[in-house]
C-alpha positions in Angstrom: 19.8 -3.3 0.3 16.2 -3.0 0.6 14.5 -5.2 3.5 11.0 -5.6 3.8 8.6 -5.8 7.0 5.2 -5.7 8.7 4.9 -2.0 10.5 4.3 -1.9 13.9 2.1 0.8 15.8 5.1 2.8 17.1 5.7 3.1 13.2 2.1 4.9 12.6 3.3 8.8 13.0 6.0 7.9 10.7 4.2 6.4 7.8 2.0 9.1 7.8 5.0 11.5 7.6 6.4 9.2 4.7 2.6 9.1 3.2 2.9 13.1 2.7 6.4 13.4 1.1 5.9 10.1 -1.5 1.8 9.6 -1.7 -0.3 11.1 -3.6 -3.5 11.9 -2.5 -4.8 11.7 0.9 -7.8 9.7 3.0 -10.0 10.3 5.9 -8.0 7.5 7.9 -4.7 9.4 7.5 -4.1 9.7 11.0 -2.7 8.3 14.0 -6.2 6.4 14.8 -6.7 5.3 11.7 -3.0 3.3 10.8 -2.9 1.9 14.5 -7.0 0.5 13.6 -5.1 -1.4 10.7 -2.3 -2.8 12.3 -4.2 -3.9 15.4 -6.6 -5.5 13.4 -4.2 -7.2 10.9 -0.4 -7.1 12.0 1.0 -7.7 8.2 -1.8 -5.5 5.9 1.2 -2.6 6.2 4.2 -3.3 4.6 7.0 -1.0 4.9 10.3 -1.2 3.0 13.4 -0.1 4.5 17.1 1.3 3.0 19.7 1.2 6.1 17.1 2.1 8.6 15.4 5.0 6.1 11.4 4.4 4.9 11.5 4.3 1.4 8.5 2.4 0.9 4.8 1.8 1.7 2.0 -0.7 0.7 -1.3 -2.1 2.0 -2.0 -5.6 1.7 -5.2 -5.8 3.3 -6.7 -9.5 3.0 -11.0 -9.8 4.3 -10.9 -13.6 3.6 -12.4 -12.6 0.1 -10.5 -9.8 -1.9 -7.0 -9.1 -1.6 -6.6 -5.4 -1.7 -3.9 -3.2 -2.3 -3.6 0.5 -1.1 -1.0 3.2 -0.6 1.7 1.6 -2.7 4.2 4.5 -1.8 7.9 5.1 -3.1 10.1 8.3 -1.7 10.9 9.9 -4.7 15.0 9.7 -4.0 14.4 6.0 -4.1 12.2 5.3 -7.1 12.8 3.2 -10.1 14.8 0.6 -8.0 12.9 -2.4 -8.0 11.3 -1.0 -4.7 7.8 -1.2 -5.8 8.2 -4.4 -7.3 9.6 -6.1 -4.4 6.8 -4.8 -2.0 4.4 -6.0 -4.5 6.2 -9.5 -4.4 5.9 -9.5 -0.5 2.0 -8.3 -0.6 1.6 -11.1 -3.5 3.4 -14.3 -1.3 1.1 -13.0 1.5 -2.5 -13.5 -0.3 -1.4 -16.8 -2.1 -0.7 -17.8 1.4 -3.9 -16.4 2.4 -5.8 -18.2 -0.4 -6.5 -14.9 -2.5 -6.3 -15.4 -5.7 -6.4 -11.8 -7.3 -5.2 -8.6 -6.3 -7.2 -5.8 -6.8 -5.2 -1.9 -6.1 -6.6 1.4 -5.9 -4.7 3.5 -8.1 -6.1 7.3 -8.7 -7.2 8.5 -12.2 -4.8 11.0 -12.2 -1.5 9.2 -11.4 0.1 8.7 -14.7 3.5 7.3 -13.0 1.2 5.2 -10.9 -0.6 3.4 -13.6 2.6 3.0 -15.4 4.0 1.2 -12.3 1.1 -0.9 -11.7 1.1 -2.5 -15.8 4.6 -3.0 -15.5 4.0 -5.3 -12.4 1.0 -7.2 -14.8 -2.1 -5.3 -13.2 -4.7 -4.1 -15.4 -7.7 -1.8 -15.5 -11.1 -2.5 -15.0 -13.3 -0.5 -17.4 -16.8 -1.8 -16.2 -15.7 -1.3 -12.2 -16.5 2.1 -10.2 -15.9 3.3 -6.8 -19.1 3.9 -4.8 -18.1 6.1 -1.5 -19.8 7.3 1.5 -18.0 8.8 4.3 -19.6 8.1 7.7 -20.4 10.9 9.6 -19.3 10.9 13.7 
């Protein structure tokens, strides 16, 4: 049985333990500092999904009052192909129509065939005419 909830801060360390076995990828807010930033400043962005105790799942929901943005949609690998994805995405989804989003927009990278599979399969599609413009901020 799979149950679903918001991550807390004493769940940061863990996540990003969970983020390096069943992520791909990596970000410069993988750390302690970073996860604790998100959940202090909105308490349900991180969703976590949970088998008898075990983290088997991640996602981001993160909601500005304008886009509804989805990150770090994370399986373990033990635990894929299970519907796990799906119902995090369900939970994520319920939150921005509650939130008045009305579009879900996920970061998936180029190279993650499995990924993209996962994310047409749950009805998302890619944008063609979008790119992502970055620049890291130095301290």
């Amino acid at each position: 049985m799979i149950e679903t909830r918001s991550a807390t801060e004493a769940d940061a360390a863990s996540v990003l333990a969970f983020w390096k076995e069943a992520a791909e990828g990596t970000s410069i807010t993988d750390d302690i500092a970073g996860v604790t930033r998100l959940i202090g400043r909105d308490p349900d962005a991180l969703i976590l999904a949970e088998s008898d105790g075990l983290l088997v799942g991640t996602l981001i929901a993160g909601w500005d009052g304008w886009r509804a943005s989805l990150y770090r949609l994370a399986v373990l690998p033990s635990h894929r192909r299970q519907g796990i994805a799906k119902t995090l995405l369900e939970r994520a989804e319920q939150r921005f129509l509650e939130l008045g989003g009305r579009r879900g927009d996920a970061m998936v990278l180029v190279e993650n065939v499995q990924a993209q599979a996962a994310w047409a399969a749950a009805g998302y599609h890619q944008e063609d005419h979008w790119r992502r413009w970055v620049k890291p901020f130095d301290r």
